[in-house]
N, C-alpha and C positions, 0 to 999 in steps of 0.2 A: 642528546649531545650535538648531533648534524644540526636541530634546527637553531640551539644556542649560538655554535659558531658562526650558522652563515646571517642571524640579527647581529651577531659582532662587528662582521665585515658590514655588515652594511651600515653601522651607524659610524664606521670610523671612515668609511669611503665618502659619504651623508657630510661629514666633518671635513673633509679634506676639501670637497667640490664646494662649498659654500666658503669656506677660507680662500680655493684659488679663485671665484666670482669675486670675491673684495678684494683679488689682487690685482685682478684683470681691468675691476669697473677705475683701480684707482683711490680704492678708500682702505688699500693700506698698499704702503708706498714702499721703495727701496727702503734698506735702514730700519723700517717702523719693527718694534718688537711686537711678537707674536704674544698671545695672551700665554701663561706660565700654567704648565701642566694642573698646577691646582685651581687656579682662577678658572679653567676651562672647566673644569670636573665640576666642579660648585655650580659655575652658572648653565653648563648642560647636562648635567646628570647622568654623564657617563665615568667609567671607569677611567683611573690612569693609563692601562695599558690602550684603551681607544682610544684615546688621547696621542698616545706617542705613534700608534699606527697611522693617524692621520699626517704626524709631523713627518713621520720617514716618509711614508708616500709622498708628502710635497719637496721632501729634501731630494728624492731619488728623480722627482722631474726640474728638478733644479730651481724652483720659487724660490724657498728656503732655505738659512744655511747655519748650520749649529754653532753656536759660538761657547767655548766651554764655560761652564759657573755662571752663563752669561743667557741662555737661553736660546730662542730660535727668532731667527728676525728672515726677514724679506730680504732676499737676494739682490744685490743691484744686476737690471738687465739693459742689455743693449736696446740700440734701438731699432733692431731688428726680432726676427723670429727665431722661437728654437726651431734646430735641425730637428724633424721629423725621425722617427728609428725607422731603421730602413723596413721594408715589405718584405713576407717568407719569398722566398726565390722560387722562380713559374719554368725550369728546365724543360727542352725536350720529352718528349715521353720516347720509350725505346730505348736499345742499347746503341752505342755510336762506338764509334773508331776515336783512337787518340794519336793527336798530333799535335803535341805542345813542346818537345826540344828546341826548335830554335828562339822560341819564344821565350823560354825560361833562362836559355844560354844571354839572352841581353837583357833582362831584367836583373838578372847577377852580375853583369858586368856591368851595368850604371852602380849598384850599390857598391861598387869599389872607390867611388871617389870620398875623397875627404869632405869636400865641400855642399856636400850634400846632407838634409839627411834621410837615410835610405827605408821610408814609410813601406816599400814594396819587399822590404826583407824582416826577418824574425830573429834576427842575431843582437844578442844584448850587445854592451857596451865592452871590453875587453878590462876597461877599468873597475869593471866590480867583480871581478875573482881573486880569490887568494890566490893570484901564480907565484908569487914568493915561496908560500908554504907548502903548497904543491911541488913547487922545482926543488925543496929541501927534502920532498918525502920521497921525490923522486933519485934523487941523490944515495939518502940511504937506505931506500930499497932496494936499490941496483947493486951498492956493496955486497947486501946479505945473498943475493941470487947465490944459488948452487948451479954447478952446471946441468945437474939432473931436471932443474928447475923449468929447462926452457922445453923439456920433453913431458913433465908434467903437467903443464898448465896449457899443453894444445887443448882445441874442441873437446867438452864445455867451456875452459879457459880454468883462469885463475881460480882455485877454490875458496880465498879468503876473501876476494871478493864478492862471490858470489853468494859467501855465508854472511857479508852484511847486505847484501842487497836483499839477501831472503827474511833479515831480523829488519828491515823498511816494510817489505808487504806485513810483517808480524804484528810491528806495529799497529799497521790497520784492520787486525782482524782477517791479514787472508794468510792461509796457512800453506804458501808454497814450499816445493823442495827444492834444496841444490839443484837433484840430480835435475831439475825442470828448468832452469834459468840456462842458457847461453849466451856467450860473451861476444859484441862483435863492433865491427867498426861503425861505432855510434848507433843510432836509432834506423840510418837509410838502411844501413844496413840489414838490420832485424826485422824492417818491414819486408822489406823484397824479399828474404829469406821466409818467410811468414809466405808473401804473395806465393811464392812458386812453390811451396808445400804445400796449396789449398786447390791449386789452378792451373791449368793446363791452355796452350795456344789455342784461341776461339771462343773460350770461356768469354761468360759475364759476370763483372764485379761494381758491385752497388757501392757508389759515390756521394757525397754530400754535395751540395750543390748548394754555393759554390765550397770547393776541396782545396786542401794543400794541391801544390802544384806536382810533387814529388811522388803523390798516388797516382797522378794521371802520365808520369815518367815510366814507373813502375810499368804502370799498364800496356801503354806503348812497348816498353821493352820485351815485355812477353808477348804482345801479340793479342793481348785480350780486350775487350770491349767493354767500355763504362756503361752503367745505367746509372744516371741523375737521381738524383733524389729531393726534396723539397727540405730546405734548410732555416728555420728559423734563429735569427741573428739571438735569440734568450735562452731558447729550450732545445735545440739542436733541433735532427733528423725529424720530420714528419713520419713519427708510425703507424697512422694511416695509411697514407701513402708508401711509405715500406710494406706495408702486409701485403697492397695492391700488386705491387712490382716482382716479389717475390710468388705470389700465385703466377702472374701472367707467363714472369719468364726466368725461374727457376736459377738465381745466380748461382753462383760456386760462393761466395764470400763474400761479407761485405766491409768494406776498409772504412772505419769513424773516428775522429777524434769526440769523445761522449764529453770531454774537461777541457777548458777552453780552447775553440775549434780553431783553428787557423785556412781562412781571414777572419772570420767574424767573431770569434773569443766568445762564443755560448758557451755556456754550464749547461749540461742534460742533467736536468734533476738527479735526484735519487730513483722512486720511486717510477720513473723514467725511463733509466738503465735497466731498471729491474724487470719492466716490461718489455723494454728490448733483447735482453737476455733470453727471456722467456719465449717470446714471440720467434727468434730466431731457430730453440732449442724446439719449437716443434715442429720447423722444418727443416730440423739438422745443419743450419747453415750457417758455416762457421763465424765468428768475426774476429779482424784482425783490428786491434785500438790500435793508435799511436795516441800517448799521454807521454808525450815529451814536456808536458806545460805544466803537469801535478803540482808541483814543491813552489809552483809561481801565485798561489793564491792569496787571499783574504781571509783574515780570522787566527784561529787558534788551530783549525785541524785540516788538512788537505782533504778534498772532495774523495768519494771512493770511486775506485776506477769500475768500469762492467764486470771487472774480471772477478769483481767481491759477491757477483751474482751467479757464477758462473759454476753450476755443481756438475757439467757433461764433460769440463777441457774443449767446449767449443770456443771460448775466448781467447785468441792470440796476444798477450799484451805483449807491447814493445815502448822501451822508455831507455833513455842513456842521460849521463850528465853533463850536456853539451851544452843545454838552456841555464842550466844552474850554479855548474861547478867548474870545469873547466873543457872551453868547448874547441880546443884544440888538442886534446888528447885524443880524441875521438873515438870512446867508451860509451857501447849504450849494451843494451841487451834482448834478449825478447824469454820470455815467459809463456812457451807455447802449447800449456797446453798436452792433449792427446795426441800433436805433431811434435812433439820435445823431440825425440826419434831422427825423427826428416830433420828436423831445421839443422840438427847438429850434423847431419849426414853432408846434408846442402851446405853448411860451413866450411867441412874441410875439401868439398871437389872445388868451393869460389875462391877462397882465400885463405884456408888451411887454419889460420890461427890468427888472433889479434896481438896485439904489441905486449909483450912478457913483461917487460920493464915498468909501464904505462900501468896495466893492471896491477902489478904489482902495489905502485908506486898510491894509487887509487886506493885500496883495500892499508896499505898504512895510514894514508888522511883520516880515512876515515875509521877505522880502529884507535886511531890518537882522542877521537872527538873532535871539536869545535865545528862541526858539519854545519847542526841545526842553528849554531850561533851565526856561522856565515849567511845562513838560509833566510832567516832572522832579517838580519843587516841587508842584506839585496831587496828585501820585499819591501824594505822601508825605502829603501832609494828606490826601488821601481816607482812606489808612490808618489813619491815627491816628484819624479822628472816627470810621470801621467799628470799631475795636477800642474807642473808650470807651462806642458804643452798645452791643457786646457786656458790657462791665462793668456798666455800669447795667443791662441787664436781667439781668444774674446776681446783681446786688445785689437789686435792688430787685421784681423783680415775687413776686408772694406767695405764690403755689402751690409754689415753690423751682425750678419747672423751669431750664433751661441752655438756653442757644445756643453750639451747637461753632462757633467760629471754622472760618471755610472753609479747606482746605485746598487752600496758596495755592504758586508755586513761583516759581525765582529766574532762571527759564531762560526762551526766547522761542518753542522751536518746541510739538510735540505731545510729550505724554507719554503711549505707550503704556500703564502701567497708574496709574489715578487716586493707588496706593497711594505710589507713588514720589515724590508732590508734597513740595514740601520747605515748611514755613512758616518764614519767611525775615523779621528784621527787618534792616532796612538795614546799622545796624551790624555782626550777627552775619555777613550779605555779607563786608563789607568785612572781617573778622578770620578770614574763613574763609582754609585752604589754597590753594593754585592748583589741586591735584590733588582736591581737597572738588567745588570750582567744576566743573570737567569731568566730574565724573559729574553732574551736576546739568544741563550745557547741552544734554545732547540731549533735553532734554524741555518740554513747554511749561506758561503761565501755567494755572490752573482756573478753573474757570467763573464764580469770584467775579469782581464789575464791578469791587471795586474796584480801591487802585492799590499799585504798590511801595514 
């Protein structure tokens, strides 16, 4: 079966490299239609599905571009070069000291102006949440409050909340508890709450390189020291290089985004995670996710987080719906784990409890439904504004370079080779085959954040 697959890959790779030489020499031009999935199979004697591997692989470097009922044609390119994908990232080796406040303090105060738009921040648009239906839920959830209500729902928080946050991991196959979930002020919250139940001042904690900015805040705040990590922009963390850092110098915890990483928006595979889980659970070393980006993907099923690997409670997950649903309530949670205990301890000596009403208000939304429809709708607009930021900068910037649209897919789990990602617009879904569709499902979203 190994040796079948890896002749597969190589005659649709064989196919792709011989199609982009006649795109390169010029003997097929912008515009020209690519030869039609059966014309190719007839005159080279391969399968259909080699055939459409080759096509995604050229669609995913941007040659080609699908056009629906219509086929696949040569992309029109500027007349410059594509942008190259960036190189994995070469960090210090060692633990270092963290100093990035004042830094972070004025890269947030430029993203407050209007006139801008603010590339160095990760906050949607205000215009794509239901805050209508949310200000209604919140309305009359506040009516029904008991006064008992604001004594029950301290540290863990809200319990109807937290029994639909637990029927979301359900969803996916991970069988969390209530009594495991706590509620706090959004996602910083739950990670710092995570950090200081893992880590003590002097401690070192293993960083992605490059990280959110807000882990190396964390850091600084307690006094602890980062070790770098090597970060590739597709697959995430280097676990080689993780195994290395972790013998030489013994962290306390390691803090990851494994689902698209912020800045560089990698997917760590499946298979991936699974070995990260692994590799961590033999030298006891906890990790804390942030997967605030989950619900932002591609396809039909959200990526699974580490924590679906996770049989020791070494996994800290933390997620809130500030990226999704409404990011001025400031509801997130963290899922700690064999630290469930601490974190809920550390909740009530920082902040005692999150906002009663709010939660509340959250756990009616979403007991009503229309969640996944909203979720739905945002990942389609995500899209659209990714591909017209792609057109303006291939119109307009002046050097002529290209940004290849990411190559994106239509399916939920992992896709073993990156090549086979499909770039899928909704429509073109919906008008595909059934038998189109299932070779596409066993494979999963790319590393692009954004959405379907």
């Amino acid at each position: 079966m190994r040796n079948r697959s890896a002749a597969a890959a190589t005659r649709f790779e064989l196919l792709a490299r011989e199609l982009e030489q006649q795109i390169a020499a010029g003997v097929l031009r912008p515009g020209d239609r690519l030869p039609s999935v059966r014309q190719a199979c007839a005159t080279r004697g391969v399968s259909p599905s080699t055939v459409f591997q080759a096509y995604y692989l050229l669609e995913s470097r941007g040659l080609v571009r699908a056009v629906p009922r219509s086929g696949y044609f040569v992309a029109a390119r500027a007349d410059g070069v594509l942008l190259s994908e960036p190189r994995i990232s070469e960090p210090q080796s060692g633990t270092q000291p963290v100093e990035v406040n004042n830094l972070v303090c004025a890269i947030l105060g430029s993203a407050r102006a209007r006139d801008i738009v603010p590339f160095g921040s990760a906050f949607l648009s205000p215009d794509l949440f239901p805050l209508d239906r949310l200000r209604r839920a919140l309305v009359s959830s506040t009516r029904r409050l008991e006064p008992r209500d604001m004594i029950d729902d301290l540290p863990p928080g809200n319990l109807k909340l937290k029994r639909e946050i637990a029927k979301r991991y359900l969803r996916q196959g991970l069988a969390v508890a209530t009594d495991e979930i706590v509620l706090t002020h959004g996602a910083m919250e739950a990670l710092n709450l995570c950090l200081s139940a893992v880590a003590r001042p002097g401690d070192a904690v293993v960083v992605e390189s490059p990280t959110f900015y807000v882990a190396l805040q964390a850091l600084q705040r307690l006094g602890l020291h980062a070790i770098e990590v090597p970060t590739h922009v597709r697959e995430g963390i280097d676990l080689g290089r993780l195994a290395q850092v972790i013998e030489l110098y013994r962290p306390k915890a390691c803090w990851l985004m494994t689902t698209f990483q912020n800045p560089l928006g990698s997917l760590m595979p499946e298979a991936k995670k699974r070995d990260l889980v692994a590799l961590l659970a033999r030298h006891d070393v906890p990790l804390i996710e942030d997967d605030v980006y989950s619900e932002l993907y591609e396809g039909n099923a959200a990526p699974l987080p580490a924590k679906a690997y996770d049989r020791r409670g070494l996994v800290l997950h933390c997620s809130s719906f500030s990226k999704c649903l409404a990011p001025g309530y400031r509801v997130g949670w963290a899922a700690p784990g064999r630290w469930a205990l601490d974190v809920e301890r550390l909740k009530v000596m920082t902040s005692l409890s999150g906002s009663i009403p709010v939660q509340a208000a959250l756990a009616e939304y979403l007991q009503e439904g229309g969640y996944d429809h909203h979720l739905r709708g945002l990942r389609l607009a995500l899209q659209a504004r990714r591909d017209s930021l792609f057109d303006a900068v291939s119109r307009h910037f002046p050097d002529g370079t290209r940004v290849a649209r990411p190559a994106v897919t239509s399916c939920g789990s992992n896709c073993p080779p990156a090549s086979m990602r499909w770039h899928s617009t909704v429509p073109r879904w919906r008008s595909a085959s059934a038998s189109r569709r299932g070779r596409c499902f066993q494979h999963a979203p790319s590393s692009s954040t954004t959405s379907d």
